[in-house]
N, C-alpha and C positions, 0 to 999 in steps of 0.2 A: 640255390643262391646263384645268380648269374654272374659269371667271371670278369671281374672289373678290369677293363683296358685300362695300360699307363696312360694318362692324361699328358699332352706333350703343351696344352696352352699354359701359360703362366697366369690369368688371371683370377681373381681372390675367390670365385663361384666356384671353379674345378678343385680349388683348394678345401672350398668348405667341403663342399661334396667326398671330396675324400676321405677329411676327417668325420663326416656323418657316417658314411656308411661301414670306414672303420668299427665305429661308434656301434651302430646296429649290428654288426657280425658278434663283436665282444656282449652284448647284450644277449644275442641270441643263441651265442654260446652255451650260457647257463639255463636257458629257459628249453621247454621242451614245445615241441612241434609236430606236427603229420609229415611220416613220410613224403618226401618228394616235396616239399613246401617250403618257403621262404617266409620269414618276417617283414611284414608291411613297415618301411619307414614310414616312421609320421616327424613330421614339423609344423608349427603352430605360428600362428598369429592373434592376437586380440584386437580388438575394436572397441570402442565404448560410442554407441551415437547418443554423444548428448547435444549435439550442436554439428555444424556443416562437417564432415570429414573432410580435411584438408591434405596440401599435398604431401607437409609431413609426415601427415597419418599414414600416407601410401608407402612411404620407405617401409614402414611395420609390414607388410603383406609383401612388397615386391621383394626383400631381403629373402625374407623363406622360400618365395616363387620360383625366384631366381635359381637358388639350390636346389628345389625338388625337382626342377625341370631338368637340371642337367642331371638329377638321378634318375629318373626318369629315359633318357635318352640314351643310359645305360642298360634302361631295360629290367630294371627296379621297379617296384610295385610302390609308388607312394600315396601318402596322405598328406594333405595341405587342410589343416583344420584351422577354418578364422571362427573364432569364437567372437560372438557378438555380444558384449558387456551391456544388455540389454536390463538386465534387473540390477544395474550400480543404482546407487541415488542419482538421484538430479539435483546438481549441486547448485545450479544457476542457472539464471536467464541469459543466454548468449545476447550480445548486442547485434543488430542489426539483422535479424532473421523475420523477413518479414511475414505478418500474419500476427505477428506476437506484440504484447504488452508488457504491462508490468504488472499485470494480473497472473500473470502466467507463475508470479512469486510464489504464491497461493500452495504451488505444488511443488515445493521444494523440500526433498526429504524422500518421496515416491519414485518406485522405481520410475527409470524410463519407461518402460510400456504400460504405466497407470498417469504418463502424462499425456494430456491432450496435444494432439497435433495442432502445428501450426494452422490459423484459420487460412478455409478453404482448400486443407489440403484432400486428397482423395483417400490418404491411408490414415488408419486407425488409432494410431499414437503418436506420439513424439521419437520414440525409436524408430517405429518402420517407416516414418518421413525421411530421417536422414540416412538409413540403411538405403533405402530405395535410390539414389543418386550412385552413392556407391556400389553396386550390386551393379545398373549400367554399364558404368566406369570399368570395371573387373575385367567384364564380358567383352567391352572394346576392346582391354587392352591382353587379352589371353589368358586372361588368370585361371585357373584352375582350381578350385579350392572346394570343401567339405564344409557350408556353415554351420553353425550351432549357436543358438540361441539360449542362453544361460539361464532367460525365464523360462522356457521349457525346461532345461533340465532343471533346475531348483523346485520348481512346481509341480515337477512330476514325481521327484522324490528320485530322480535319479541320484544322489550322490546322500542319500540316507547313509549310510554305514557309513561313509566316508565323515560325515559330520558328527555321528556319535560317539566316531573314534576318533578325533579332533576334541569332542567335550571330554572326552575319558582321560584326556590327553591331556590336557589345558594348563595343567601345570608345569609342564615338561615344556610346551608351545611359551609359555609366559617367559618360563628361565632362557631361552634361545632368545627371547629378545629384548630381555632383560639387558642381555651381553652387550644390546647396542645401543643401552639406553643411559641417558648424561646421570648422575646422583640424585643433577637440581633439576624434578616435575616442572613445567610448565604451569604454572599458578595458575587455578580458576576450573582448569580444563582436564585435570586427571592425562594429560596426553603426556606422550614423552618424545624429547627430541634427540634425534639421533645424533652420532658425534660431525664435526664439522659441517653443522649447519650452517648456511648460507641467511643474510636479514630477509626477513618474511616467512621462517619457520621449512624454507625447502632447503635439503641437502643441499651442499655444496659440489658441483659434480667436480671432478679431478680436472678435468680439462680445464677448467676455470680457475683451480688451484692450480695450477700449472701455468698459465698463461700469467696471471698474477705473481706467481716467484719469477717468471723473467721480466714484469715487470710491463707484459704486455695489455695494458690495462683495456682499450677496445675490445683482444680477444675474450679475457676475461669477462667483458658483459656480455657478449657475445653466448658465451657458455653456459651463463647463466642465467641468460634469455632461455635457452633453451631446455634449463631447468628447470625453471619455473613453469614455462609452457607444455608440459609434456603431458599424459595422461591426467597426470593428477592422483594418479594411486598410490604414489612413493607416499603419499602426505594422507591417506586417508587414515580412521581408528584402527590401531592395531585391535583392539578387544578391552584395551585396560580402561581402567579410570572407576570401576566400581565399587562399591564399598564393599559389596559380597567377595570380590575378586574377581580373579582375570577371567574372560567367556571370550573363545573366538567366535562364537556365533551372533549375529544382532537377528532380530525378528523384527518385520513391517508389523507394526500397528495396527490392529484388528478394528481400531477406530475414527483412526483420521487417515489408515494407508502410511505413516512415514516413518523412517528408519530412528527416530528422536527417542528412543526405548533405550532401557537399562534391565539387565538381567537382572534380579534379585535372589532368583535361589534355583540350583537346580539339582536333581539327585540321578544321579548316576544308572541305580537302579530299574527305580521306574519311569527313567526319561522325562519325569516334570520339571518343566519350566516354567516361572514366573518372573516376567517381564510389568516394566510399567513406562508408560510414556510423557515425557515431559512435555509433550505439545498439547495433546491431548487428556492428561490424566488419566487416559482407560489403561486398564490392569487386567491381565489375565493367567490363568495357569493352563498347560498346554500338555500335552505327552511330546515330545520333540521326536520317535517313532514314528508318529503319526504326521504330524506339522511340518505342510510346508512353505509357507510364510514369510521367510527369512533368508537368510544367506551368511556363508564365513567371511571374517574379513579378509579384505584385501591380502593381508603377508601369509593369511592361511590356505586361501580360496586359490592363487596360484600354485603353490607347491603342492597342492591338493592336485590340483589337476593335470600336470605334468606325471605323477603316480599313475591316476585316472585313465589318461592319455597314452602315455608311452611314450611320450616326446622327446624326441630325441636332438631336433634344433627349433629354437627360438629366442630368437634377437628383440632388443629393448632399447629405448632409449634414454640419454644420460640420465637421466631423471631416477631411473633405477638400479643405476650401475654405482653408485656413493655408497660408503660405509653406512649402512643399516638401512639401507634401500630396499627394495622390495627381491629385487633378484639376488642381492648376497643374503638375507636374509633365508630368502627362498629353499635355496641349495642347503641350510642347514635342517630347516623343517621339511625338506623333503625326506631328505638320507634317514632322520634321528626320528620324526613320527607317522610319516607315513613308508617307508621302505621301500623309497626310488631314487630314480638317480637325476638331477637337476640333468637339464640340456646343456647341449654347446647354446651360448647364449650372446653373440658379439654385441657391443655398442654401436649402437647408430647414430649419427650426429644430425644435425637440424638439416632442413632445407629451408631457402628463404627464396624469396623473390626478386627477382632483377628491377630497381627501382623503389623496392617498397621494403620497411623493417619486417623485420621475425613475424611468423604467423603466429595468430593464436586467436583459438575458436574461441575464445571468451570476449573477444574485442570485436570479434564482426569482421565481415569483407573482405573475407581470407580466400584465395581462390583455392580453390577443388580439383582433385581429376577430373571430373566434368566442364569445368571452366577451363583447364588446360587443354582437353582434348578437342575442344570447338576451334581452337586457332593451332594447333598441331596433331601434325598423325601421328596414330599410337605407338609406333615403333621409334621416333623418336620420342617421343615422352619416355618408352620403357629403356630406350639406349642411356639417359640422363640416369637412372638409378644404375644399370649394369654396366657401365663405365669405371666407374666411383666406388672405391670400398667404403663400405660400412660407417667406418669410423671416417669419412673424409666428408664435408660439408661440401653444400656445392647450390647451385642456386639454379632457378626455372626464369625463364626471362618471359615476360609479358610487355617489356619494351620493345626499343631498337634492338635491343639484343638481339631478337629471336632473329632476325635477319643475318648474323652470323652463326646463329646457331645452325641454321639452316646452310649458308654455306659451309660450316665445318664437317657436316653428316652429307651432303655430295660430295665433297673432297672424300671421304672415306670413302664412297662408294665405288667412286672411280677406282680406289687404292687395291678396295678388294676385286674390282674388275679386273684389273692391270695385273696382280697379284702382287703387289709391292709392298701390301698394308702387313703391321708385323701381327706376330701371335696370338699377344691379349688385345688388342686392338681388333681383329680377327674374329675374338670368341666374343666382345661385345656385340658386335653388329651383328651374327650370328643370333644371339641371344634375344636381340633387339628388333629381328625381323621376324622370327620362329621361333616357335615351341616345339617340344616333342609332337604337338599334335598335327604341325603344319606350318604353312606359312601363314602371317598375316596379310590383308589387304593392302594393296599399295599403289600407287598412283602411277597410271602405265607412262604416259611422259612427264617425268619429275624435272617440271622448267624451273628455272631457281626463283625461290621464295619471293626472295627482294622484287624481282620482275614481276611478277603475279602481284605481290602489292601492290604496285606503281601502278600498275594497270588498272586493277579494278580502284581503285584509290582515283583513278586520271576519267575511267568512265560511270564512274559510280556503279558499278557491276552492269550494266547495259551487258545483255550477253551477245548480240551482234558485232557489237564495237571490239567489245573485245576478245571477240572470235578473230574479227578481223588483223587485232594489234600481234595479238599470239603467232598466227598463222605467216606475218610476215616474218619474225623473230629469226628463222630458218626457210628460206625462199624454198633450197634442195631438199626438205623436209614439212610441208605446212601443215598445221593441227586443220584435221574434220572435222574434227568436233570437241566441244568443252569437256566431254567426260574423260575424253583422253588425261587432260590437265586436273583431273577431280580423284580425288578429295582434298587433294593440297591446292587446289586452286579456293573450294570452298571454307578452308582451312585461313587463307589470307585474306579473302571477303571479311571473315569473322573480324580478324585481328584490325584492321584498318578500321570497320566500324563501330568494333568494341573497344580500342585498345588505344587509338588515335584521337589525339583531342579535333574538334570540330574545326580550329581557327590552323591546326596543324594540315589540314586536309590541301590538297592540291584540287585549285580552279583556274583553270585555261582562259585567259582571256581571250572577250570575242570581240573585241576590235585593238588594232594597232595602237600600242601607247606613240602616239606622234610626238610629240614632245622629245622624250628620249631620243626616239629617230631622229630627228632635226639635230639634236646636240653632237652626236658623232662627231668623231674627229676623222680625216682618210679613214688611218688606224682602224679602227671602229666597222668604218664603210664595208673598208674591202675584207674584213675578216668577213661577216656576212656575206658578201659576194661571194666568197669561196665557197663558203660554208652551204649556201641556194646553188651554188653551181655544181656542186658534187651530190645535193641530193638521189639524186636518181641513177647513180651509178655504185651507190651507198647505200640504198635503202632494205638493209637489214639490221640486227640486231650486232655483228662482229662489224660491218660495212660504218656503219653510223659511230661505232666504237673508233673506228681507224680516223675518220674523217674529222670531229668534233675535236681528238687529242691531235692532228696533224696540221689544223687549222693555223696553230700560232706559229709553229713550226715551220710552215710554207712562208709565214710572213717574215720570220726572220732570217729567210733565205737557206734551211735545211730542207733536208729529207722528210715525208713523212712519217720513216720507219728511225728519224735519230733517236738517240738517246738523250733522254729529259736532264737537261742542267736545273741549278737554281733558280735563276730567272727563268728558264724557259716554263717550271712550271709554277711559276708567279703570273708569266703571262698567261699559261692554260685557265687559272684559277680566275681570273678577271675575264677572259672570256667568256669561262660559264658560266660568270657571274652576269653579264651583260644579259645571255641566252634567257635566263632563269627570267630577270625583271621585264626581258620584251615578251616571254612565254607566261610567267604565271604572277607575275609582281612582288614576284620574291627573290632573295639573292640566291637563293638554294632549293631542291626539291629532287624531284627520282631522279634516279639517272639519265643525264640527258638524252642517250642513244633510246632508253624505255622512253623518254616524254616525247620527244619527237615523233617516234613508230605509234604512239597515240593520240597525238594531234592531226597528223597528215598531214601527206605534202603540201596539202590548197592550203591550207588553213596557217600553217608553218611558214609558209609563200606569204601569207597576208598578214602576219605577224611581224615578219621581219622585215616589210617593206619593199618587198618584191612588186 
């Protein structure tokens, strides 16, 4: 076992990591081993692709990531197992996934990889269409992981014994959740609801009971948005509702393929099961030895695999952290029927999107890691999870935002250049730039985001043009070439013409608005005189910065280096305002020092009445 250094960062990853590998020493205490050999950490993740994997899905894998890596760079031997929830049902048609109808209804009930992929797609099912985006995604962003596909193992009859000693069980399984089940059945349904349910039949997470006793009614929806939105496994059958009695197991239908079956008898013994299905009518009797067909449910099929597994961390979100949720649950069917020990398990809170409500793959048009990674580089996408602990909520900006998001991660950089950046701040960007395995890719001149925007936004991506705009930005430094500025230059292309409404976009006019020119007041005049007078002894990107804010300030008889009063920048602001309607016919638009260094001087000259 390798001697763990004190961790001197204060952020929440060095902290898990501690308590993990604590965790695994006490584990592997009791267990026997080969000489000279050490116990593999494992930590886990799940996925279900029944619809786009979106960004809050990514919290599920980056939370484990995050910790294996920094065990990992301890020099720890770990496992990152994402288990892919490929054999759940298919509980619905996602909206807005295109290729699909409402035919697709057809197959509701069958595993994921017995639905058709969406039309024209080039993979095989319905799972390995949505797996396939994300599995890209991973690989951008360094993930390291172990898949496992869940219809391989059930199909293969990997976790045979584990299911027979589950049926053997079933009553012991029934009374564990029995504990968290109301007196009064859900009428019709055989199902049972757990205590402080939330209306629509999903837990109530705490965080939402909490925001509600202060009264804070927002957060409270808020929370339970993101209850409702979450896997969806908290709410799946536990096993009950039969007349025979409690079966953790369901079997796919040997007749229509769908999970709509009910146990009716099974013996112990000889492993017969007879099942019948409600969709279908087809009935069969089975050996459950032999048959692999089916799957446990949900509150069993976890703590099953955590045993199975060896898991030691895995994080969930709110959705399964509520009294009689799938992970409290968990932790009792683990210890009491299969003889393991539940993981460190933290609560993850949503992510949401800058501009737009709560994701959820059921409503369609929820962006992706994939859709995030096309308008930012990967290491700021993975700085936004390793920032943030677990439990803290926090949002992806696909607006105006990302233009400060982008200057707050150069501010950092400098910080950690300068050496000024503190500790946990320190091990984020760390985290956020490399892996144990390396660094990632990164953009060798990182010119700030907003400017790149303006730019290709000003030349519609012309890549001479805006070699050329680039290139002036720093006279005592000019860009060779675009690949320098690449992939965050490619990265800002995306965003302006994906992300930008059209009537939002900046166009240059190509003749002088004369009218406006004619109305000037002196005022007016001689700011533009100044302003055509100092081009060419300004024409940089800090030059054009000094010139444009000094301009009103020469007129009111300062310095160009004073200091901004009230009015002074009342006049700034109506300057640039002027600038903006004789430049683009708007009152506002990039930054002037960026539109100018994109227009040019001739054209700048014949705008402004030169």
């Amino acid at each position: 076992m390798p001697i763990v250094a004190q961790s001197t960062e204060t952020d929440w990853v060095s902290r898990f990591a501690d308590d993990v590998i604590a965790e695994s020493e006490r584990r592997a205490s009791g267990a026997k081993h080969s000489p000279g050999t050490a116990p593999v950490v494992v930590v886990a993740s799940g996925l279900s692709p029944s619809g786009p994997i979106h960004l809050g899905n990514l919290r599920e894998v980056m939370t484990p990531h995050l910790v294996a890596d920094e065990i990992r760079r301890r020099g720890y031997e770990v496992r990152h197992l994402l288990s892919w929830d490929d054999y759940d049902r298919y509980r619905k048609v996602p909206a807005g996934v295109p290729g699909t109808d409402s035919s697709w209804a057809e197959h509701i009930g069958k595993p994921l990889t017995s639905v058709p992929a969406p039309a024209g797609s080039p993979y095989p099912n319905w799972a390995e269409h949505f797996k396939a985006a994300m599995t890209e995604s991973l690989a951008e962003l360094g993930v390291e992981y172990d898949g496992i596909s869940q219809t391989a193992q059930y199909t293969s009859g990997a976790y045979r014994e584990q299911i027979l000693h589950a049926m053997r069980h079933r009553a012991e399984i029934d009374a564990i959740l029995d504990r968290y089940r109301t007196k009064d059945k859900d009428k019709g349904t055989g199902q049972s609801a757990a205590k402080g349910q939330a209306p629509g039949g999903q837990a109530k997470a705490p965080a939402a009971q909490a925001a509600q006793a202060k009264g804070g009614q927002k957060k409270a929806e808020e929370a339970e948005l993101a209850a409702e939105e979450g896997s969806g496994a908290a709410s799946e059958d536990d096993g009950s509702g039969g007349s025979a009695g409690y079966f953790p197991y369901k079997p796919y239908c040997g007749g229509c393929g769908k999970d709509l079956t009910t146990v009716t008898a099974y013996d112990d013994e000889t492993t017969e099961l007879t099942y019948t299905c409600a969709e279908c009518g087809f009935s069969e009797t089975v050996r459950l030895s032999e048959f692999n067909r089916g799957k446990l449910v949900w509150k069993v099929d976890w703590p099953m695999r955590w045993a199975y597994e060896g898991v030691i961390f895995e994080p969930s979100g709110v959705d399964h952290s509520s009294p009689g949720s799938s992970f409290v649950v968990g932790g009792q069917i683990v210890r009491e029927i299969f003889d393991g020990v539940q993981p460190i398990g933290p609560m993850y809170a949503f992510v949401g999107i800058s501009g737009m409500a709560k994701m959820s793959s059921s409503k369609g048009g929820v962006p992706t890691p994939a859709d995030a990674l096309k308008i930012m580089e990967a290491p700021l996408l993975r700085w936004l999870y390793a920032r943030r602990r677990p439990n803290q909520s926090f949002k992806i900006a696909f607006d105006q935002e990302i233009q400060r998001l982008y200057d707050e991660w150069d501010a950092l950089e400098r910080k950690v250049a300068d050496g000024s950046v503190l500790p946990a701040d320190a091990a984020a960007y760390s985290r956020a730039t490399s892996t144990a395995a390396g660094e990632l890719p990164r953009t060798a001149r990182p010119l700030p985001y907003r400017t790149l925007a303006s730019v290709v936004d000003i030349t519609a991506g012309a890549e001479e043009q805006t070699l050329r705009i680039l290139s002036d930005l720093d006279p005592a430094r000019p860009l060779t070439s675009l690949d320098e500025a690449r992939p965050r230059l490619d990265r800002a292309e995306n965003w302006i013409t994906s992300q930008v409404p059209a009537e939002a976009r900046t166009v240059v006019r190509s003749e002088p608005d004369q009218e406006l020119l004619a109305s000037l007041d002196e005022q007016g005049r001689e700011s533009l005189r100044l302003l055509l007078e100092g081009l060419d002894s300004h024409w940089s990107l800090d030059g054009l910065t000094t010139l444009v804010y000094g301009v009103p300030k020469v007129l009111e008889g300062l310095e160009p280096d004073a200091k901004p009063t009230p009015e002074l920048k009342a006049a700034q602001r109506q300057f640039f305002a002027l600038l903006y309607r004789l430049l683009v016919s708007r009152d506002t638009g990039p930054r002037l020092p960026t539109l100018l260094l994109a227009v040019g001087t001739d054209r700048v000259r014949k705008l402004l009445g030169a």
